[in-house]
C-alpha positions as CSV (number, residue, x, y, z in Angstrom):
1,X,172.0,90.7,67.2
2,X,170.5,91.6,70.4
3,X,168.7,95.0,71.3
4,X,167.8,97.2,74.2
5,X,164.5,98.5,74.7
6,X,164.3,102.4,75.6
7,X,163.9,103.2,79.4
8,X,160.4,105.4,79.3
9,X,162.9,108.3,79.9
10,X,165.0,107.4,77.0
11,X,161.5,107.5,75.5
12,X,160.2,111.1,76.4
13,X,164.1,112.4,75.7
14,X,163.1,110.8,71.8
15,X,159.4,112.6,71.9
16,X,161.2,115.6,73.0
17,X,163.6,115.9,70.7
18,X,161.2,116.5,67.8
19,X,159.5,119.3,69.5
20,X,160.2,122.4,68.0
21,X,160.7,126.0,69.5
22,X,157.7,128.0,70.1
23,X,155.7,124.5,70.1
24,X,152.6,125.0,71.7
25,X,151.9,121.4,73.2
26,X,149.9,119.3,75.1
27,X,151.4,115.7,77.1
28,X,148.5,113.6,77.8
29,X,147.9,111.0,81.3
30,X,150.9,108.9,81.9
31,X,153.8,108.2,79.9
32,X,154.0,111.4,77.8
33,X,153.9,113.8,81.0
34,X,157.7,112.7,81.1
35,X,158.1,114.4,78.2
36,X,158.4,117.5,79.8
37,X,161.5,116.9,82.0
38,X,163.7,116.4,79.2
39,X,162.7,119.5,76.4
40,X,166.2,120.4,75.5
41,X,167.9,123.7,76.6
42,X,167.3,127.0,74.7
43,X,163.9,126.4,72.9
44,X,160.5,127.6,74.6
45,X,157.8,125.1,74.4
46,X,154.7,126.2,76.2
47,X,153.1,123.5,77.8
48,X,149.0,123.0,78.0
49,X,147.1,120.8,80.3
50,X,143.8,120.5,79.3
51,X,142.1,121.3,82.8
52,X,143.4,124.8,82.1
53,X,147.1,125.6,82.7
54,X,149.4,127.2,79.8
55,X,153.2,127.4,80.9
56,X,153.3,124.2,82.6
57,X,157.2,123.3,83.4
58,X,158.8,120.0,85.0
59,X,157.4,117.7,87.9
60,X,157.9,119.6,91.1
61,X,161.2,118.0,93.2
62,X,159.9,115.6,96.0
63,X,158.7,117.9,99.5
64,X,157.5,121.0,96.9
65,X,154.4,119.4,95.4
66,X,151.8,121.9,95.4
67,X,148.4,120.0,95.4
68,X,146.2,123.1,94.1
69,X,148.3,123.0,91.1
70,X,147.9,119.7,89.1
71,X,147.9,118.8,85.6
72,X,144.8,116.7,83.8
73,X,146.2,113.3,85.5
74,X,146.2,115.0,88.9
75,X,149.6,115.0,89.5
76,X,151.2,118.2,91.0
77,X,152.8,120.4,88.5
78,X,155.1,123.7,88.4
79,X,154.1,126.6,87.0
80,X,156.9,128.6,84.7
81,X,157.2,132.2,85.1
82,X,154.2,133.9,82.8
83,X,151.9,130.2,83.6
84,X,148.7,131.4,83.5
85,X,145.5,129.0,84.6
86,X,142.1,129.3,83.4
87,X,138.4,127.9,83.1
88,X,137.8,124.1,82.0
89,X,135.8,126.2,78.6
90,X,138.5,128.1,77.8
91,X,141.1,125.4,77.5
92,X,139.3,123.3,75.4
93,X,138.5,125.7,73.1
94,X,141.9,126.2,72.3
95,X,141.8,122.2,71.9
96,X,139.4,122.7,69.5
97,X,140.5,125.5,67.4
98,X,143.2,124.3,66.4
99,X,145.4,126.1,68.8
100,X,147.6,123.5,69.4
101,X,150.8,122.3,67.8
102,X,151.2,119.2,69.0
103,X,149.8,116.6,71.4
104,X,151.2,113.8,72.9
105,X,148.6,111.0,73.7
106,X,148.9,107.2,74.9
107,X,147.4,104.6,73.3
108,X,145.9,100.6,73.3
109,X,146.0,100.3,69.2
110,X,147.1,102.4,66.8
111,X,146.3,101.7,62.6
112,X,148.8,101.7,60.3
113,X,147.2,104.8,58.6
114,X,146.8,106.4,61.9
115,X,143.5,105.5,63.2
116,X,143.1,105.9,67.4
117,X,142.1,104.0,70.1
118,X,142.8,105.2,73.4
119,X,139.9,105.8,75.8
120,X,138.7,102.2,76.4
121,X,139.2,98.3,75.8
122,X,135.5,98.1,75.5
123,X,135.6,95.0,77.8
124,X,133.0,94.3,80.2
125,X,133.8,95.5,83.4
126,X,136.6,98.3,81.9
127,X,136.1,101.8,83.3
128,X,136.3,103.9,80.0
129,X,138.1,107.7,80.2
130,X,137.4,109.4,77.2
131,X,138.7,113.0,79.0
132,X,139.8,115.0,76.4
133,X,141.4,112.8,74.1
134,X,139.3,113.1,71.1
135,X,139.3,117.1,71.1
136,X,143.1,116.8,71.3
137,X,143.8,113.4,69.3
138,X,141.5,116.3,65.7
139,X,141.9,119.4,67.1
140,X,145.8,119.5,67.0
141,X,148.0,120.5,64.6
142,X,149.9,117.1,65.1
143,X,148.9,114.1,66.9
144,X,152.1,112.0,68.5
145,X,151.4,108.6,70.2
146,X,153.7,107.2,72.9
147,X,153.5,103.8,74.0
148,X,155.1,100.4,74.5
149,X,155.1,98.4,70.8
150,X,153.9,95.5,72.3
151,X,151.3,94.4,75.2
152,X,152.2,92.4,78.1
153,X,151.3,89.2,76.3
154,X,153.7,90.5,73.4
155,X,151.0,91.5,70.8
156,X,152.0,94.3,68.9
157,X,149.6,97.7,69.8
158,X,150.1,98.7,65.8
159,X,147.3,97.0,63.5
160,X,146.3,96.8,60.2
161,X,142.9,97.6,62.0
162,X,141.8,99.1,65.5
163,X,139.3,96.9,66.9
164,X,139.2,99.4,70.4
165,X,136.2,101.8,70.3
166,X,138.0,104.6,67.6
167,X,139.2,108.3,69.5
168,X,139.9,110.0,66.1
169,X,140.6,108.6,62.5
170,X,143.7,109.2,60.3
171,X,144.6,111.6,63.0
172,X,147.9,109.8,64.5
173,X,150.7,111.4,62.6
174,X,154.0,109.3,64.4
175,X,153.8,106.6,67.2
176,X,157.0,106.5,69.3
177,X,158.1,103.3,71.3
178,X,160.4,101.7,72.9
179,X,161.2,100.0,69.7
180,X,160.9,102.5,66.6
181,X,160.2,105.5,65.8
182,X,157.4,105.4,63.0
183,X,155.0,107.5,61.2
184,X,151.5,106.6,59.7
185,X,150.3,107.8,56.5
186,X,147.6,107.1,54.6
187,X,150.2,104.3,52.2
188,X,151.0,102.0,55.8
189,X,153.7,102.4,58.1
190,X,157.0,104.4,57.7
191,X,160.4,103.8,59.4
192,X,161.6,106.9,61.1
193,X,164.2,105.1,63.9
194,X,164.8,102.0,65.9
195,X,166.6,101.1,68.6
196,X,170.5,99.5,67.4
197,X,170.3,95.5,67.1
198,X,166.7,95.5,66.1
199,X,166.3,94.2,62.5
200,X,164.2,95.7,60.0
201,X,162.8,92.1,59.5
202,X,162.2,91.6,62.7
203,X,160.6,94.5,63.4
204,X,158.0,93.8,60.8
205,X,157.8,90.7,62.1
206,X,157.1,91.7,65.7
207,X,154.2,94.5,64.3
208,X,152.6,91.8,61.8
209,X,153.0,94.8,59.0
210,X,154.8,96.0,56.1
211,X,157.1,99.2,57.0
212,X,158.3,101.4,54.4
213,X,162.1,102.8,54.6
């Protein structure tokens, strides 16, 4: 049987979902900012961005961008009603005090027990961008990781071992893809979802790894 990859907005819908209300959170560069245009109705989740905004809400509709307000990627950002912005200090302590529910980070490997790598390749010639990543990836409350399950050449991103310089260890609590759904623990691999068509075989197949049900 065939399957369909999710769209990266069918992707941030999944993050989303699992976000609960009064979440404190934080969407890393890239593919998890999309998270935030699809947080369902009726639940307040306050956004933080980790060059100091709290109360971030969706993208800003094309013509309103607002260049003086920008999240940690640089891209313009709206501010919700009660947003408040503050000093470059201040928002990374809360990163590290464990202020933060959850944080929503991209990734080039991911272990099977949860190990990170996410700020470099370390190949020659590769600009690294650590950022903030490892103050989020230990100081939140939860650690999400949102990626493609596979590179470009079709090697899976989820190894028994990182061999990209480590962000955090043990720290990556669910990995969501355009695949599956699945969370790390300390035993290996667990299945949480996958997208219809896709075997279980297959899936283990395409990782390389064993996946618990």
């Amino acid at each position: 049987m065939s399957y369909t990859r999710r769209t990266k907005d069918e992707l941030a819908r999944r993050v989303a979902q699992d976000i609960h209300d009064g979440a404190y959170v934080n969407l890393g560069i890239g593919q998890p900012t999309l998270v935030a245009n699809h947080l369902p109705p009726g639940i307040e989740v306050v956004l933080h961005s980790e060059n100091g905004i709290l109360g971030m809400g969706p993208a800003p509709a094309p013509g309103e961008e607002d260049y003086d307000l920008i999240n940690a990627g640089k891209q313009p950002v709206t501010l919700l009603p009660g947003g408040v912005y503050f000093h470059h200090a201040d928002s990374f302590a809360m990163m590290r005090g464990g202020h933060l529910d959850i944080c929503v980070l991209g990734a080039f490997q991911v272990s099977a027990t949860g190990d990170l790598a996410n700020w470099s390749t370390g190949e020659a010639g590769s600009i690294p961008a650590v950022g903030g990543a490892m103050d989020l990836a230990i100081g939140a409350k939860q650690t999400w990781v949102m990626m493609d399950l596979l590179t470009k050449k079709g090697e899976s991103k989820v190894v028994p071992q990182c061999t990209y310089p480590l962000t955090g260890i043990g720290c990556v609590k669910r990995i969501y893809s355009d695949l599956a759904t699945l969370a790390c623990t300390p035993q290996g691999l667990q299945l949480i979802d996958k997208v219809d068509g896709l075997g279980h075989a297959e899936l283990e197949k395409l990782l390389g790894l064993p996946v618990a049900v």
